[in-house]
C-alpha positions, 0 to 999 in steps of 0.5 A: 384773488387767492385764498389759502385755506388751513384743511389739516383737519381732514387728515384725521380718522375721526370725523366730528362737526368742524370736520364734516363743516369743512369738507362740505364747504370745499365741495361747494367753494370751486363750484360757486366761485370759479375766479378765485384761486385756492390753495389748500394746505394740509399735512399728511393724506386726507381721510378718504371720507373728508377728501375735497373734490378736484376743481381746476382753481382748487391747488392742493399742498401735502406740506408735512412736519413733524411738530406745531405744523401750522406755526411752522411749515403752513406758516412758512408755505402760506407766507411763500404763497402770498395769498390774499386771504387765509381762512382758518376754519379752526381758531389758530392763526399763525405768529408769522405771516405777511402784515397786509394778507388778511386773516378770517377765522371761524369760532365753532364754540367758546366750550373750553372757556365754560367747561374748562374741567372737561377737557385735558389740562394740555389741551385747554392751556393750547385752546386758550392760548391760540383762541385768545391770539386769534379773536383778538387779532383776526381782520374777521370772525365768522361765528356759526350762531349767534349764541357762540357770537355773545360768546365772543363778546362775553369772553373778548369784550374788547373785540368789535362786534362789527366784524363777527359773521354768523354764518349758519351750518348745514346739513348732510341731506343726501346722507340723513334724508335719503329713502329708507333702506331697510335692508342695510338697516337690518344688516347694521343693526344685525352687526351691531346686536341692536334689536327692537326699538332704540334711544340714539346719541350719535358724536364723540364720546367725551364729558362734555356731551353729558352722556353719562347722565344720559345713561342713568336717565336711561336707567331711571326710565328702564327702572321706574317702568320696571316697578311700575309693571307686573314681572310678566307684563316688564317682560313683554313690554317695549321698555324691557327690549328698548336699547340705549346706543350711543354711537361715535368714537373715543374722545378725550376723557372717554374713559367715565363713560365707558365705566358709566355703561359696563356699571350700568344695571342695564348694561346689557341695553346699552350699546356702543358701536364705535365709528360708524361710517358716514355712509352709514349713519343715516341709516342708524339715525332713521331707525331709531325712535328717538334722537337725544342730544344731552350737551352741556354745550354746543356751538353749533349741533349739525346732530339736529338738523341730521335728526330733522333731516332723518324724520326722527323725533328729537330730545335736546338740552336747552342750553347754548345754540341747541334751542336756536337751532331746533326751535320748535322742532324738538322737545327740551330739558334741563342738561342738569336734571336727570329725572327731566330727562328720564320724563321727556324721554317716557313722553316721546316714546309713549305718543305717537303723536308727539312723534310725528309733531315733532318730525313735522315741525324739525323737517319744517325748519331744514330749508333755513340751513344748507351747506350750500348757503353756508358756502355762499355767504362763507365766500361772500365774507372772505372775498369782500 
């Protein structure tokens, strides 16, 4: 058998959810499933930190073009390849290609279809057009939960449940469950001006991950916690010296947040590094005290299992799959209310019991979640 693969998405710089969802899955598919073929097609050179592993039933094809690439060159490579399967981890199947070769697509989010406001007019009327094609005409559909399942079928009502998967991401443990290294922390957070304790975000600077509202929370408890103490006590307490980081690089619409953080009466508290290397990551996620992920929506959020898997007490909205996920792993608000959010936060950070609940119960859940089940049960579904 063989199987033709879409990976263009590794030739990017930024590296986000679908990305890291890719790239472990390939690390995995060579070693389980030695006796089917896969061609992998991209079209410039491979981000270093994304790049696939090298096994001998692995063939790579650099197939570059200068415009719509996969509707044309991987379009013509995949129909000269005569694949038996071609797996698109993005919802966007090509027009053209050979009626008997059967066609698998994940859906890592429907986000366009219920927060359409929130993403570039350009981008939105492509996300719909291809992702209304696709669903509609995949032979399969893998769905990376079941919240972004009903979502499928609430927007294509037409679409045979029968053929969606759910099939679970995983989780970077050697990256975020790895032995402290104080050291590099130190180091990092030296270069990044972060001192003392801090609030983390970690993922792409866009509307829809609702930070701006994580940073008037931030304000709202600096604030209220200002209020409450005596100047001299304000000076000498946590909250005074308590840092807001949010780590990740621009994405589209980035610019109000931005705009939101310069304003901010605590500006000076607030931190964006920018990209941070995945090597590195762990070790901002292990130093801070609290992990927050403000999302109006997600398909997914690999965020939490990274939180759980760094030993870090986390604060998620409640929408969408995030409480699918956590499940009791993790204290909830409201991704609409910004006083709920201010109060949650206060909660976590003034009990250290709360703390260490909520460690326990997040690292309880990680053995349902692993990339290399998610590969299993990805392979099982395309070969089947």
């Amino acid at each position: 058998m063989k199987i033709a693969i879409q990976v263009a998405d590794l030739d990017h710089a930024r590296i986000d959810g679908t990305r890291v969802y890719i790239a472990n899955l390939l690390k995995h598919f060579g070693r389980l499933d030695k006796q089917t073929d896969f061609l992998l097609l991209h079209r410039k050179e491979f981000n270093s930190e994304l790049a696939p592993p090298s096994f001998p039933n692995f063939q790579v094809r650099k197939t570059p073009f200068p415009w719509l690439w996969t509707q044309t060159r991987f379009a013509y490579e995949l129909w000269k390849s005569r694949a038996n399967v071609v797996w698109m981890p993005m919802a966007a199947l090509p027009l053209w290609r050979r009626k008997k070769m059967q066609t698998v697509i994940t859906i890592h989010d429907l986000a366009f279809k219920h927060f359409p406001a929130t993403f570039p007019a350009r981008d939105l009327r492509k996300l719909n057009f291809f992702a209304d094609y696709s669903i509609r005409r995949a032979d399969k559909i893998i769905a990376i939960s079941e919240a972004t399942k009903k979502d499928i079928l609430k927007f294509y009502p037409e679409v045979n449940a029968e053929k969606i998967r759910v099939i679970y991401h995983g989780f970077s443990a050697e990256i975020f469950g790895e032995k402290r290294d104080v050291a590099r922390e130190v180091e990092l957070k030296k270069q990044w001006g972060i001192q003392g304790n801090y609030i983390l975000y970690s993922g792409a600077l866009q509307p829809r991950k609702n930070i701006e509202r994580l940073i008037e929370a931030f304000d709202l408890l600096k604030s209220r916690k200002q209020k409450e103490l005596s100047s001299q006590a304000w000076e000498l307490s946590s909250f005074c010296a308590l840092k807001l980081v949010l780590a990740g690089e621009k994405a589209w619409l980035w610019e109000s947040i931005a705009k939101k953080a310069k304003n901010s009466a605590y500006s000076a508290d607030i931190i964006m590094p920018g990209r941070v290397k995945f090597c590195d990551i762990g070790h901002l996620f292990r130093g801070a005290s609290v992990f927050v992920y403000p999302s109006l929506y997600e398909g997914f959020g690999i965020t939490i299992l990274e939180a759980f898997a760094a030993g870090v007490p986390l604060l998620t909205a409640s929408n969408s799959s995030l409480p699918e996920v956590a499940g009791d792993g993790a204290l909830y608000f409201d991704a609409q209310d910004t006083r709920q959010l201010s109060a949650q936060l206060e909660k976590i950070l003034t009990s250290s019991q709360l703390q260490a609940e909520l460690i326990a119960k997040g690292q309880a859940r990680l053995p349902a979640f692993s990339w290399e089940k998610c590969a299993q049960e990805t392979l099982s579904y395309l070969t089947e």
